[in-house]
Backbone and ligand atoms as CSV (ligand in chain L), in Angstrom:
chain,resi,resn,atom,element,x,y,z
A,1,UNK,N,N,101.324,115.579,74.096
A,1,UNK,CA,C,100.080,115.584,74.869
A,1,UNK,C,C,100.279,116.392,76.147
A,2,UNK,N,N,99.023,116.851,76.690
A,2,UNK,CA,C,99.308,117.733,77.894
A,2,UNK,C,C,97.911,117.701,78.891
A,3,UNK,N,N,98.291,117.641,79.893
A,3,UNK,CA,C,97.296,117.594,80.695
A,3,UNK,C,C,97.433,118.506,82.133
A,4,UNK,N,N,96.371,118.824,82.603
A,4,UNK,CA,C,96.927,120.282,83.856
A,4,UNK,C,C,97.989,120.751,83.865
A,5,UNK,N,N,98.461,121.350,82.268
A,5,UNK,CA,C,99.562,121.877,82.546
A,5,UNK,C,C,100.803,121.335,82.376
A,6,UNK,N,N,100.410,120.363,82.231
A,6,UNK,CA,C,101.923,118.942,82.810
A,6,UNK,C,C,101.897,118.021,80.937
A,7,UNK,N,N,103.343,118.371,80.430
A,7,UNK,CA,C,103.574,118.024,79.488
A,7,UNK,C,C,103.638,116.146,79.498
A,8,UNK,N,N,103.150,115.386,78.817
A,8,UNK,CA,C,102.809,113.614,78.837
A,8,UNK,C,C,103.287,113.335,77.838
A,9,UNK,N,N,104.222,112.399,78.137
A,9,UNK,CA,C,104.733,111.029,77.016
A,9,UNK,C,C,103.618,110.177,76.911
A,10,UNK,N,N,103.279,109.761,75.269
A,10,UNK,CA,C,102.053,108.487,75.398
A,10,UNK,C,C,103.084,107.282,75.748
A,11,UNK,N,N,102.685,106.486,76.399
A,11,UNK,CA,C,103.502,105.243,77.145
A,11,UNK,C,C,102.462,104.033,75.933
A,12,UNK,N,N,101.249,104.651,76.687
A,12,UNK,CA,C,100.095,103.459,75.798
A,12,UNK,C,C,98.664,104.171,75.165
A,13,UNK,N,N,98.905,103.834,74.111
A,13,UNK,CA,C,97.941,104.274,73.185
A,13,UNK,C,C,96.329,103.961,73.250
A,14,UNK,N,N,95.402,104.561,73.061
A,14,UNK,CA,C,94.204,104.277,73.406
A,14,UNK,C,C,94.046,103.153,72.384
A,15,UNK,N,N,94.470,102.520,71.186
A,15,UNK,CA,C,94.148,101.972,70.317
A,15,UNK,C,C,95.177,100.504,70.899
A,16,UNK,N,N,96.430,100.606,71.650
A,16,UNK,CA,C,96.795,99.748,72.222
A,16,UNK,C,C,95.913,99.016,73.678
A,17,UNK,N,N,95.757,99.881,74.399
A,17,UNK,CA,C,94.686,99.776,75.169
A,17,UNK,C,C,93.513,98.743,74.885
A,18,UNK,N,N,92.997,98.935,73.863
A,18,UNK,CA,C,91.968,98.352,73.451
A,18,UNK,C,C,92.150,97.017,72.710
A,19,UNK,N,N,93.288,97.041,72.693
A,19,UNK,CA,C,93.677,95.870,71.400
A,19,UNK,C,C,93.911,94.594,72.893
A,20,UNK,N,N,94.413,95.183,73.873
A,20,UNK,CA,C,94.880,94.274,74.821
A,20,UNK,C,C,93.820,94.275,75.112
A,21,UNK,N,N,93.277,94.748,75.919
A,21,UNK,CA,C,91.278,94.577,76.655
A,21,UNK,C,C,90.983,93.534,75.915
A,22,UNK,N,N,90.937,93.494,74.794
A,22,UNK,CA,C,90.271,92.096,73.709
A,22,UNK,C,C,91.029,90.567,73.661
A,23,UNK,N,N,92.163,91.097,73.512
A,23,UNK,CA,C,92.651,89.699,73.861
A,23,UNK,C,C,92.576,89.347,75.129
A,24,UNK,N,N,92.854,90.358,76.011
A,24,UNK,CA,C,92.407,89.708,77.284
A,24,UNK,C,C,91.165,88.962,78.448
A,25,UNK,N,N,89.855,89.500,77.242
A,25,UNK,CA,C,89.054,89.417,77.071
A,25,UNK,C,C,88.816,88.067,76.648
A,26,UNK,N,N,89.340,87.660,75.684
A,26,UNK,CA,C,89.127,86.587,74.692
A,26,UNK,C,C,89.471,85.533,75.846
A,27,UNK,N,N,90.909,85.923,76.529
A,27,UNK,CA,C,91.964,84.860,77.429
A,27,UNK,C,C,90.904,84.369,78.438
A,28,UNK,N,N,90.443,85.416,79.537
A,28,UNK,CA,C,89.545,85.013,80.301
A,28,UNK,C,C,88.084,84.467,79.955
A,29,UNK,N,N,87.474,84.675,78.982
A,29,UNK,CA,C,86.099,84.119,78.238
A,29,UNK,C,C,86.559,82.279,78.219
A,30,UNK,N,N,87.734,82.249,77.615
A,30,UNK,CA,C,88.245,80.901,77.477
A,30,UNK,C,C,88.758,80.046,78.460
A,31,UNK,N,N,88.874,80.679,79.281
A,31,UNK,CA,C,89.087,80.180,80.274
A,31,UNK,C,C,88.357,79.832,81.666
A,32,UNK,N,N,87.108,80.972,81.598
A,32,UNK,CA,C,85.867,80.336,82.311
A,32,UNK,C,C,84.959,80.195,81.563
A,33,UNK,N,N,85.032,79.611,80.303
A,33,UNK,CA,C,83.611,78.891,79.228
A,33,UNK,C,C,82.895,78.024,80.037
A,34,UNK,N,N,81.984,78.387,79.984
A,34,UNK,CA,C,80.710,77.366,80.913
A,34,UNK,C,C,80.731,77.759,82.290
A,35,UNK,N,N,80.977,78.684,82.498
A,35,UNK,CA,C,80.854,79.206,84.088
A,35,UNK,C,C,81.017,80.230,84.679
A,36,UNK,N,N,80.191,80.879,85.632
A,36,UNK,CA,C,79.955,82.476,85.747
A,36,UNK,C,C,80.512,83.028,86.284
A,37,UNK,N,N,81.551,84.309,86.192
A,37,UNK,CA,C,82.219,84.749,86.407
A,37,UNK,C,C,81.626,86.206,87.324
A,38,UNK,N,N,82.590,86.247,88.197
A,38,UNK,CA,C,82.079,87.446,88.940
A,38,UNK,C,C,83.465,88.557,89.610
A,39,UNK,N,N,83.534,89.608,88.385
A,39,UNK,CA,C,84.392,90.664,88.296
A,39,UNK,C,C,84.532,91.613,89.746
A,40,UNK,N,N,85.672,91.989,90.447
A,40,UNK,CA,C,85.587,92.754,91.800
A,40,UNK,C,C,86.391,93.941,91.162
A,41,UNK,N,N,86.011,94.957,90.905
A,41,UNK,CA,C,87.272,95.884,90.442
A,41,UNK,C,C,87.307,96.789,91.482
A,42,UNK,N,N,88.307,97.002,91.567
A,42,UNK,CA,C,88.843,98.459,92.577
A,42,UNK,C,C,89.236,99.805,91.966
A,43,UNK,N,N,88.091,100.386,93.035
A,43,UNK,CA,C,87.580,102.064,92.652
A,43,UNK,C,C,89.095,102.799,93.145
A,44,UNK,N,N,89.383,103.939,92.399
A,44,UNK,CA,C,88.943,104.131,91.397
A,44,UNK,C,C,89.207,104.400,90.209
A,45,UNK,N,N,90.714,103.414,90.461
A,45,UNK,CA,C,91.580,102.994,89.142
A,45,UNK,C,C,91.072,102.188,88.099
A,46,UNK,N,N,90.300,101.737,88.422
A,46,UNK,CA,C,90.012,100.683,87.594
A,46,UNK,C,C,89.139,100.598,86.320
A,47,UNK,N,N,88.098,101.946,86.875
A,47,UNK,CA,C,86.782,101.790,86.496
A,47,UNK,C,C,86.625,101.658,84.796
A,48,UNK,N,N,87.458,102.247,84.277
A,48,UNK,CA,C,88.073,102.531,82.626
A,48,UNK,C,C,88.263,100.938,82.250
A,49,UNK,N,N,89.113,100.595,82.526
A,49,UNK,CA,C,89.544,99.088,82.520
A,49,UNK,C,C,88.201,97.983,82.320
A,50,UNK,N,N,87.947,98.292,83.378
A,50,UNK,CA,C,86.970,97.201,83.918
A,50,UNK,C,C,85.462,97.431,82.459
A,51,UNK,N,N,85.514,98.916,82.249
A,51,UNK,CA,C,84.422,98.739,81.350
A,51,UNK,C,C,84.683,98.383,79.917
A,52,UNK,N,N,85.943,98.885,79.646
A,52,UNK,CA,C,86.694,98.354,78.279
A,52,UNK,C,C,87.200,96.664,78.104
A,53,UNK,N,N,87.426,95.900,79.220
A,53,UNK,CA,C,87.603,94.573,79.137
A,53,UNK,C,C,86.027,93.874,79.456
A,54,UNK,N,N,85.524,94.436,80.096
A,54,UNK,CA,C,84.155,93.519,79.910
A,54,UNK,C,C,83.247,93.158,78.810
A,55,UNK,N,N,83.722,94.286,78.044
A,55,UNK,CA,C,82.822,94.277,76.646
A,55,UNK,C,C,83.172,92.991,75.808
A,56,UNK,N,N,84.456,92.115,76.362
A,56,UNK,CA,C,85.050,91.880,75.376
A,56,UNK,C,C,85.445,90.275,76.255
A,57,UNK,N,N,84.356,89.902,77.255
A,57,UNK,CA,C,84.397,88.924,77.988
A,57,UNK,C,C,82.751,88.328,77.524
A,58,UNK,N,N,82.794,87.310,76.840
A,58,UNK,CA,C,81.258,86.397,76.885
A,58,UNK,C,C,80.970,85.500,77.291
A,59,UNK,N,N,81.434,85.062,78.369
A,59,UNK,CA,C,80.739,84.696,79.429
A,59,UNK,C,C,79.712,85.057,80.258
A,60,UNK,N,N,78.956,84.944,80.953
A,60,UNK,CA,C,78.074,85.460,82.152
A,60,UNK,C,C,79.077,86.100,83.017
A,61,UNK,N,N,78.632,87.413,83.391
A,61,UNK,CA,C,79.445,88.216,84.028
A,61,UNK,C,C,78.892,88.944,85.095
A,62,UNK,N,N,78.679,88.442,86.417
A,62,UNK,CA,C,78.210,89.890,87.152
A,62,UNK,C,C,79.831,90.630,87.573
A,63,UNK,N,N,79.101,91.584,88.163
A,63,UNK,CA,C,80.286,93.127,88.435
A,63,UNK,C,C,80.366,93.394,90.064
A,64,UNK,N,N,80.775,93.826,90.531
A,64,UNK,CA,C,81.043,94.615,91.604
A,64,UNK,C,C,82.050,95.457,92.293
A,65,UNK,N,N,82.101,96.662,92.993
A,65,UNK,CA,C,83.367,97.157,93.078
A,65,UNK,C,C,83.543,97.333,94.567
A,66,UNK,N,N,84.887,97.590,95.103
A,66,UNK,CA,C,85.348,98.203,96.407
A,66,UNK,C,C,86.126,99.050,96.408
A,67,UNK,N,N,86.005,99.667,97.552
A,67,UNK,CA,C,87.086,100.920,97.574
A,67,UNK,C,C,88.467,100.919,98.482
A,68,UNK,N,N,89.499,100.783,97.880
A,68,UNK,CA,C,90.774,100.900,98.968
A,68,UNK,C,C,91.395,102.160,98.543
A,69,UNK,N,N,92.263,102.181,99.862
A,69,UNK,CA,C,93.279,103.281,99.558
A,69,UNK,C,C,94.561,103.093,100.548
A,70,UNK,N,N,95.154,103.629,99.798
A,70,UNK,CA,C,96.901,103.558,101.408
A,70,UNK,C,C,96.861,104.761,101.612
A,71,UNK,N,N,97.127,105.237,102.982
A,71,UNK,CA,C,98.144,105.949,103.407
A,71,UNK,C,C,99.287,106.248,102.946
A,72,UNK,N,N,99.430,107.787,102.880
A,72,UNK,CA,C,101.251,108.323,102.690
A,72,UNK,C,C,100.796,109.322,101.359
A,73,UNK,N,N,102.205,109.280,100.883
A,73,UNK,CA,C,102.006,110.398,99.965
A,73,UNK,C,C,101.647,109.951,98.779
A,74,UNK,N,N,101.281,111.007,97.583
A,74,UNK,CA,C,100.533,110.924,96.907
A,74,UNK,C,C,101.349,109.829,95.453
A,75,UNK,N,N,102.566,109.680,95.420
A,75,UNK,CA,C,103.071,108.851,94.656
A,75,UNK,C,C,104.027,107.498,95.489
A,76,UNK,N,N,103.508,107.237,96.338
A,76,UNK,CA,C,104.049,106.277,96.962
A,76,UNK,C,C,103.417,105.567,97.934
A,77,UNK,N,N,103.193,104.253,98.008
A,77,UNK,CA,C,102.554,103.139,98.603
A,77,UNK,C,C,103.282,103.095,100.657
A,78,UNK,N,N,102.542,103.425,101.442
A,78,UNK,CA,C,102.587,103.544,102.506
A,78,UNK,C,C,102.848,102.317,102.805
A,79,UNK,N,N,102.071,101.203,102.079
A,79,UNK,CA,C,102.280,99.543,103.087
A,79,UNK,C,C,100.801,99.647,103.849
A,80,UNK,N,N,99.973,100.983,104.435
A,80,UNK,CA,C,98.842,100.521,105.379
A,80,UNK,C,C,97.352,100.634,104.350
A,81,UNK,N,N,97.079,99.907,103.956
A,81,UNK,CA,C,96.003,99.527,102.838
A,81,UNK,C,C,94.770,99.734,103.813
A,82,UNK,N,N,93.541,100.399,103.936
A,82,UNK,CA,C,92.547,100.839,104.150
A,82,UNK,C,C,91.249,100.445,103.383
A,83,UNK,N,N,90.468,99.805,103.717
A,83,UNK,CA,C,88.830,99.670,102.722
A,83,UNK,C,C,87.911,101.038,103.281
A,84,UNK,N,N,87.857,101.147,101.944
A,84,UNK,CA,C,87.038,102.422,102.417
A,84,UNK,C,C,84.996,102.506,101.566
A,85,UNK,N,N,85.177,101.314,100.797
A,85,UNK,CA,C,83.717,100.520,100.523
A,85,UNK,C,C,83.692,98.955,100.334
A,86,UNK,N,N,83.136,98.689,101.326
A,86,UNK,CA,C,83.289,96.836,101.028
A,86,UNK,C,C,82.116,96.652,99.164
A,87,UNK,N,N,82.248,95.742,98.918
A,87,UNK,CA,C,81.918,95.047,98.521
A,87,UNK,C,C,79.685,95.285,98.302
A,88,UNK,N,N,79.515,95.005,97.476
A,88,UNK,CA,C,77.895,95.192,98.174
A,88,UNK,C,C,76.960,93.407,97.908
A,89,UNK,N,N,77.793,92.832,97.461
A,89,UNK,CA,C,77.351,91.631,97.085
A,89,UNK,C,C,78.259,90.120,97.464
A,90,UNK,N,N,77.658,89.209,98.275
A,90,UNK,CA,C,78.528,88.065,98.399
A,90,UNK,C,C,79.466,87.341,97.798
A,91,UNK,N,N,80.535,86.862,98.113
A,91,UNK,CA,C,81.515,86.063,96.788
A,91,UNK,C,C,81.464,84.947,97.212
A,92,UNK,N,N,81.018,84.305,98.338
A,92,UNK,CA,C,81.029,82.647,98.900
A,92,UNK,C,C,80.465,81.811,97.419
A,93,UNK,N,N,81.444,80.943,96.665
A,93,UNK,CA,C,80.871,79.785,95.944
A,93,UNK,C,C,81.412,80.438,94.651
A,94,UNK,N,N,81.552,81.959,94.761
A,94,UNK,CA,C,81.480,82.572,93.439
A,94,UNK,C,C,83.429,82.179,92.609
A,95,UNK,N,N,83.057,82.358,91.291
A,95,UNK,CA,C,84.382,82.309,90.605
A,95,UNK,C,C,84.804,83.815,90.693
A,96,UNK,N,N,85.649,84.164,91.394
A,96,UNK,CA,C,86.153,85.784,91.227
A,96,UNK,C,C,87.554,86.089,90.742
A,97,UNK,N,N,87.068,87.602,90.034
A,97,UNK,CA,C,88.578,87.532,89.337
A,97,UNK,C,C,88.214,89.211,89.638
A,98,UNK,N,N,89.855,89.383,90.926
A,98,UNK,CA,C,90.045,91.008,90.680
A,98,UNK,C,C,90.237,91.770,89.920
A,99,UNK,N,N,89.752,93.072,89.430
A,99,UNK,CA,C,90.334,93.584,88.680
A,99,UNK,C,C,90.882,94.767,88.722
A,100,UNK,N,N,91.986,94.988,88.719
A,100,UNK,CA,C,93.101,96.166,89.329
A,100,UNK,C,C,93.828,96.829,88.204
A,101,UNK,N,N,94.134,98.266,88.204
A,101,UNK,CA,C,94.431,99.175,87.690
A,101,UNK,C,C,96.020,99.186,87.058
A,102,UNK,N,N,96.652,98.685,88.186
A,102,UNK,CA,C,97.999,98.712,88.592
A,102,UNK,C,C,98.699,97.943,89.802
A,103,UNK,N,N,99.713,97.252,89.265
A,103,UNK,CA,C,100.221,96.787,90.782
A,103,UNK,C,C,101.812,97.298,91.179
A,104,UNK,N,N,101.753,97.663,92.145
A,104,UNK,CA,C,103.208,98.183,92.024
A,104,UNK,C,C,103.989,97.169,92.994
A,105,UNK,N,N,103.949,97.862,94.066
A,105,UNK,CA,C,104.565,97.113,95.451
A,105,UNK,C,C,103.866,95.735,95.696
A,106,UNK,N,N,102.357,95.742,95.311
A,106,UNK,CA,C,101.910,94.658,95.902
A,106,UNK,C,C,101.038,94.676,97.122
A,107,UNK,N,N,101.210,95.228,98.112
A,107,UNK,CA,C,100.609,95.412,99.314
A,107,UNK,C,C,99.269,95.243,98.885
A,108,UNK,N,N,98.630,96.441,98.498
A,108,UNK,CA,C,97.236,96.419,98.005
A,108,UNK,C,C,96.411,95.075,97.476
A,109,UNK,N,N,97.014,94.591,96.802
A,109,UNK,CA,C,96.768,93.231,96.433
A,109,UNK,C,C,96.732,92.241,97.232
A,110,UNK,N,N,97.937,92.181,97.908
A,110,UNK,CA,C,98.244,90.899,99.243
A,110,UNK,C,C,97.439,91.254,99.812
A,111,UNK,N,N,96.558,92.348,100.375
A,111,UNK,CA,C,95.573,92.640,101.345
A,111,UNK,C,C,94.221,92.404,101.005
A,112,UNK,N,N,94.276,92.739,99.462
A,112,UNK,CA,C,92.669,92.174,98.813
A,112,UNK,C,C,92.724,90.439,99.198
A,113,UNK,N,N,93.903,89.897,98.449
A,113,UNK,CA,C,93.687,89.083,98.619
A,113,UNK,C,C,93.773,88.024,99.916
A,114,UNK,N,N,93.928,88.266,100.756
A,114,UNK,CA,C,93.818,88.091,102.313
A,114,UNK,C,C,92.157,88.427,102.730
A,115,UNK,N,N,91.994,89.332,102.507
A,115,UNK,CA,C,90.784,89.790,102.839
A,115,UNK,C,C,89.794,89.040,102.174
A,116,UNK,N,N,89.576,88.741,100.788
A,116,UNK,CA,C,88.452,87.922,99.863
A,116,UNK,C,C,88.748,86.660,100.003
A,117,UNK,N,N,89.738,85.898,100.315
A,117,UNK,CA,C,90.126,84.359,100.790
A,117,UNK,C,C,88.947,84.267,101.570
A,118,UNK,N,N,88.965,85.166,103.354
A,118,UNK,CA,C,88.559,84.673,104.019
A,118,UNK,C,C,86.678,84.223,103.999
A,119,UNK,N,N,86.164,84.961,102.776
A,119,UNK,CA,C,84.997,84.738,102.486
A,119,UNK,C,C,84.839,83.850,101.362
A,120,UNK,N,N,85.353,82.835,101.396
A,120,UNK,CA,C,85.297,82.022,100.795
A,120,UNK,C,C,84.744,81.226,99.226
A,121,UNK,N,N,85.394,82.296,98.316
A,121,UNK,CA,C,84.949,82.233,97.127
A,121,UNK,C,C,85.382,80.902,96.393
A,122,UNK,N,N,84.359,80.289,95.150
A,122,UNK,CA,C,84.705,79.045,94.663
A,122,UNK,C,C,86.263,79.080,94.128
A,123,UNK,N,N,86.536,80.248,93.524
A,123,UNK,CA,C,88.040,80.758,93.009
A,123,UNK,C,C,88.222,82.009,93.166
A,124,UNK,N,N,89.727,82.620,92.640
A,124,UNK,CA,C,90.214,83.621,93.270
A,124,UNK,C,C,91.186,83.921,92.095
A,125,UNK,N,N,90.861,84.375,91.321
A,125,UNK,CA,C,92.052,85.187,90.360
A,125,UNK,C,C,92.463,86.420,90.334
A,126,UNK,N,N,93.272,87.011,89.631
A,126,UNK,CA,C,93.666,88.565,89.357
A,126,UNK,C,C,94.142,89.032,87.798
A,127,UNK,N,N,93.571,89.734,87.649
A,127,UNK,CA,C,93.671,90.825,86.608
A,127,UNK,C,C,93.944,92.162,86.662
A,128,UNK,N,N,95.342,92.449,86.170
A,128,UNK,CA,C,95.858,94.004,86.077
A,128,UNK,C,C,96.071,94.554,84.917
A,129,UNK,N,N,95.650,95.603,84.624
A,129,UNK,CA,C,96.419,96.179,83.617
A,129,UNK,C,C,97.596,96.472,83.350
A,130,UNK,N,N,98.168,97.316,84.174
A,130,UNK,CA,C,99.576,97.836,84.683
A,130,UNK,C,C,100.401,96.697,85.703
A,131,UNK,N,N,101.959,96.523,85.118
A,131,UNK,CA,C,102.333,95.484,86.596
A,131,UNK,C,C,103.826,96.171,86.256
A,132,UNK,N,N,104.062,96.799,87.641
A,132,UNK,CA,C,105.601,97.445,87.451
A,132,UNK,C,C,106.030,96.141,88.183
A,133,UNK,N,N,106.799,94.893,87.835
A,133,UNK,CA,C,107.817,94.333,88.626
A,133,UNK,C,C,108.761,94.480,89.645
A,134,UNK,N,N,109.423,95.910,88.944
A,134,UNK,CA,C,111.215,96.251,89.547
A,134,UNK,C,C,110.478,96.799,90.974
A,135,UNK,N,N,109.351,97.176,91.087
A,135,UNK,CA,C,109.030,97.736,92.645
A,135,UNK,C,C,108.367,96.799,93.651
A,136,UNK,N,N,108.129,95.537,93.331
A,136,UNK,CA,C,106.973,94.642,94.166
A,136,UNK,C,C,108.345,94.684,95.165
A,137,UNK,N,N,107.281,94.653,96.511
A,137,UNK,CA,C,107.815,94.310,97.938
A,137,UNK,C,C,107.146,93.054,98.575
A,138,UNK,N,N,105.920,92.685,98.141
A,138,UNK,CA,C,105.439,91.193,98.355
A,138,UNK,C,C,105.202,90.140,97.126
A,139,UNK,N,N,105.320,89.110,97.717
A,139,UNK,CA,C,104.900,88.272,96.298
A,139,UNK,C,C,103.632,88.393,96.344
A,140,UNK,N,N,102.937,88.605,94.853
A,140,UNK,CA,C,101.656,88.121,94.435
A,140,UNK,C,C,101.085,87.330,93.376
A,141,UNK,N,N,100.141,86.671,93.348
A,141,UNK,CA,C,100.055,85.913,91.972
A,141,UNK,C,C,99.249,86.886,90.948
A,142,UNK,N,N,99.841,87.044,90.036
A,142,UNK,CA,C,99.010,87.740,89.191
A,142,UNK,C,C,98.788,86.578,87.903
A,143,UNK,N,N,97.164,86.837,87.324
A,143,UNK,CA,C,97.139,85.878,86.835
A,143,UNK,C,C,96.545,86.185,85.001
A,144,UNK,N,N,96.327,87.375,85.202
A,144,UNK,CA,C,96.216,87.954,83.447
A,144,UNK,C,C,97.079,89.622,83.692
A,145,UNK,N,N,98.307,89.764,83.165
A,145,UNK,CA,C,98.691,91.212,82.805
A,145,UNK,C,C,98.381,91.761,81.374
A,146,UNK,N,N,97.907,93.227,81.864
A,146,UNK,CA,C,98.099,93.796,80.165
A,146,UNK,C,C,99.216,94.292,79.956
A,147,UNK,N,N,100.101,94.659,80.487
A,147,UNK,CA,C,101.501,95.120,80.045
A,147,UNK,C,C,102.132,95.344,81.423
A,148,UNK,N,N,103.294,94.944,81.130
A,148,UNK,CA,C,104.418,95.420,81.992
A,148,UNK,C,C,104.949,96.396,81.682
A,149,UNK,N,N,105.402,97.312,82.983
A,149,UNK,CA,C,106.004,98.897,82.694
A,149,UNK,C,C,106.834,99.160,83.355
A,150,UNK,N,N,107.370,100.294,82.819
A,150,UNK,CA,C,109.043,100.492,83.864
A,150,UNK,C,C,108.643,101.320,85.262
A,151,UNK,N,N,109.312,101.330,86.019
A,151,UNK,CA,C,109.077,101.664,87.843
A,151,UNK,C,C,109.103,103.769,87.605
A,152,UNK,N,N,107.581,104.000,86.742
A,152,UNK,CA,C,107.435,105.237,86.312
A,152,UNK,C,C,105.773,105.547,86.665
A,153,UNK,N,N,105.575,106.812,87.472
A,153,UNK,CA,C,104.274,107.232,87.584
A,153,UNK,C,C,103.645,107.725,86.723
A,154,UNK,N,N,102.619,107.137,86.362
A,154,UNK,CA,C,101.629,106.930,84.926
A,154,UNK,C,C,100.330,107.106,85.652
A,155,UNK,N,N,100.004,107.931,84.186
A,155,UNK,CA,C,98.240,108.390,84.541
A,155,UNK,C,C,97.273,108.388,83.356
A,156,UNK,N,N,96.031,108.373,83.515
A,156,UNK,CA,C,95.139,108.640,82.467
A,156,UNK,C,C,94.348,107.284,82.257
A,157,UNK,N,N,93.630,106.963,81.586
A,157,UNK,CA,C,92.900,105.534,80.959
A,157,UNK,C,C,92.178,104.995,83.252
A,158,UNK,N,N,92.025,106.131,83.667
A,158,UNK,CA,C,91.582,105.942,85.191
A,158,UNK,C,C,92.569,105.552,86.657
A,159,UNK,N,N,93.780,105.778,85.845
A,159,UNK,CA,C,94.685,106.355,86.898
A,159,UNK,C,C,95.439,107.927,87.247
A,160,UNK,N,N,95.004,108.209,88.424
A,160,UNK,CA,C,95.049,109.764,88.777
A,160,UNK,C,C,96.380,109.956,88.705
A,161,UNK,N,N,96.146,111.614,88.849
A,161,UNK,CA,C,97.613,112.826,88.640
A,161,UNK,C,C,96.401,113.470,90.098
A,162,UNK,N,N,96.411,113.076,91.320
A,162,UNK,CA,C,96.258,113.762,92.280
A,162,UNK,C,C,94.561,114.262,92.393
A,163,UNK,N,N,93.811,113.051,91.443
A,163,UNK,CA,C,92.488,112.849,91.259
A,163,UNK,C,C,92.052,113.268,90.011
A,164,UNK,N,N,92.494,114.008,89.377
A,164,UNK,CA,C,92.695,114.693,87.942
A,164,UNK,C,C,93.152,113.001,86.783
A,165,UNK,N,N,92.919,114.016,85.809
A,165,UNK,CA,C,93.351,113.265,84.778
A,165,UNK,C,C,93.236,111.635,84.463
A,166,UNK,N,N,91.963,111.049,84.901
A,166,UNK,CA,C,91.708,109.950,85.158
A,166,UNK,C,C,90.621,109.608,83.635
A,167,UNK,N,N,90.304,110.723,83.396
A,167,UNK,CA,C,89.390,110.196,82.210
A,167,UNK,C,C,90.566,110.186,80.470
A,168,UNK,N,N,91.796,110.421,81.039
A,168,UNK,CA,C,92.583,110.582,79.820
A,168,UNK,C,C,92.044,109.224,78.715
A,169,UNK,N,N,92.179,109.184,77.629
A,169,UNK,CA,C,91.822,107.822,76.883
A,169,UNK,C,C,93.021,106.698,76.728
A,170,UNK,N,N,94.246,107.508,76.813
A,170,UNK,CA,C,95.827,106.974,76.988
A,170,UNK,C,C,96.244,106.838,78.208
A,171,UNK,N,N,97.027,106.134,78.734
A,171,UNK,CA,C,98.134,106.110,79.935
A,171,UNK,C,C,99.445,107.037,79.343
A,172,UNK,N,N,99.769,107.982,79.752
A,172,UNK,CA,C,100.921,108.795,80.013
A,172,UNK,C,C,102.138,108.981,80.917
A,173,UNK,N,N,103.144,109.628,80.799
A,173,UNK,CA,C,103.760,109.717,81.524
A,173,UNK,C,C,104.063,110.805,81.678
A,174,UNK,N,N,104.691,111.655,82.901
A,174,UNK,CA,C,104.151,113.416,83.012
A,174,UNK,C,C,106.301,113.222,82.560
A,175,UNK,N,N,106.423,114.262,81.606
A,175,UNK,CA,C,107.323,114.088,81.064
A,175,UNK,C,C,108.220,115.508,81.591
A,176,UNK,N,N,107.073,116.622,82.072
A,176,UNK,CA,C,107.546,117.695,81.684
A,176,UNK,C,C,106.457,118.802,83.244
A,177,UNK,N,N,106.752,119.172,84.010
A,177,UNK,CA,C,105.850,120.181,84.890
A,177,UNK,C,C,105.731,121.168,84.607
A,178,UNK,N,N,104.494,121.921,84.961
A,178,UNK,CA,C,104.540,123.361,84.616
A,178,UNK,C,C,105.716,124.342,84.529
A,179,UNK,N,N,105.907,123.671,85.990
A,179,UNK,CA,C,107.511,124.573,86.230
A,179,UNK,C,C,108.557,124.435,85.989
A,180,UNK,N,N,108.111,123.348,84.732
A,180,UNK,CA,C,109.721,123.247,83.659
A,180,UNK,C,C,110.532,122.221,84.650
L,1,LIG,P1,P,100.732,98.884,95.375
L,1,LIG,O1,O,99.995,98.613,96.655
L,1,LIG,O2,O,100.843,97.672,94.480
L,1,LIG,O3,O,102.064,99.531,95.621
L,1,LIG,O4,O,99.965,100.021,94.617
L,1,LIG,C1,C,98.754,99.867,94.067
L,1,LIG,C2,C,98.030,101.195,93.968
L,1,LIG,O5,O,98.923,102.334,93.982
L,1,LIG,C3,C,97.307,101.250,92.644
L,1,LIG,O6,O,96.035,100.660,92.724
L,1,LIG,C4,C,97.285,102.747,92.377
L,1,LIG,O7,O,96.183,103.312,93.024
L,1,LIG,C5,C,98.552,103.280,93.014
L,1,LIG,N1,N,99.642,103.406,92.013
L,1,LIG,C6,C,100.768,102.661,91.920
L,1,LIG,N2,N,101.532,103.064,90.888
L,1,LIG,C7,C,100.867,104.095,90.303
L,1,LIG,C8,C,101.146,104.941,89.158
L,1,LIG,O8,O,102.150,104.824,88.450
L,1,LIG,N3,N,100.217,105.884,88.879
L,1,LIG,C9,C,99.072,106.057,89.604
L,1,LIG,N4,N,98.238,107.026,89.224
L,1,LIG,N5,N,98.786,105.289,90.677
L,1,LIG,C10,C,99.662,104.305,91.022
């Protein structure tokens, strides 16, 4: 596979992808049966995710998204987490369950979740697709993973190569650069 140039290992298959969305789907449906659930995903990793696991959640579901970002360079977590769109709808009373792209270090997360505590939602869960372990620098609770992965920069299925390559249907791994 190849993308701008940049030769990709498939890591995860669009047909794997999807197979997890469903069970994970299934996990959370069963787990808030009889009660309405209200999805926060973060732009703009997520957005792939978030529409491929919802399909596959039957429960009552509203949606909403925010925008963060860190500081620093383009493959590495600064630690200073930034909102750059709140929220457009209240979570006080609500059952919420984040839904995130990737967690690496953690920061990003410890800060969502610091930040959505203080507005006082009925609950507070998390959902990732991606969870590299070997790199977390804070503890977090994560509370549905779709796969664990090795401490490797991965793109595609709505995680960027430098804003690029976000609509890939697979997660990849850039195996190979233009410049050899
Ligand atoms: P953390 O704060 O947990 O270190 O990082 C979370 C954010 O860093 C993710 O939401 C994502 O935007 C970015 N990130 C971390 N690892 C990767 C990766 O392997 N690929 C891409 N494209 N982004 C990543």
């Amino acid at each position: 596979m190849e993308s701008r140039g940049k030769k990709l290992d498939v890591l995860l298959s669009a047909e794997q992808l999807d197979q997890r969305c469903r069970q994970l789907g299934e996990e959370i449906s069963r787990d808030y049966a009889g009660e309405e659930l209200h999805a926060v995903a973060v732009l703009k990793g997520s957005f792939m995710f978030l529409a491929d696991l919802v399909r596959y959640i039957d429960v009552d579901v509203s949606i909403d998204f925010l925008g963060l970002s860190s500081y620093g360079s383009r493959k590495a977590t600064s630690g200073v987490v930034r909102m750059t769109s709140d929220l457009a709808l209240p979570i006080k009373e609500r059952h919420v369950l984040i839904v995130e792209d990737i967690i690496d270090t953690g920061l990003t997360m410890k800060y969502l979740l610091d930040n959505l505590k203080t507005r006082m939602p009925r609950s507070l869960a998390t959902c990732t697709l991606l969870d590299k372990p070997s790199n977390r620098r804070v503890d977090v609770p994560v509370d549905y993973v779709g796969f664990e992965i090795p401490d490797k920069f991965v793109i595609g299925y709505g995680l960027d190569d430098a804003e690029f390559s976000r609509h890939l249907p697979y997660i990849g791994v850039v195996s190979q650069d233009k410049d050899g």
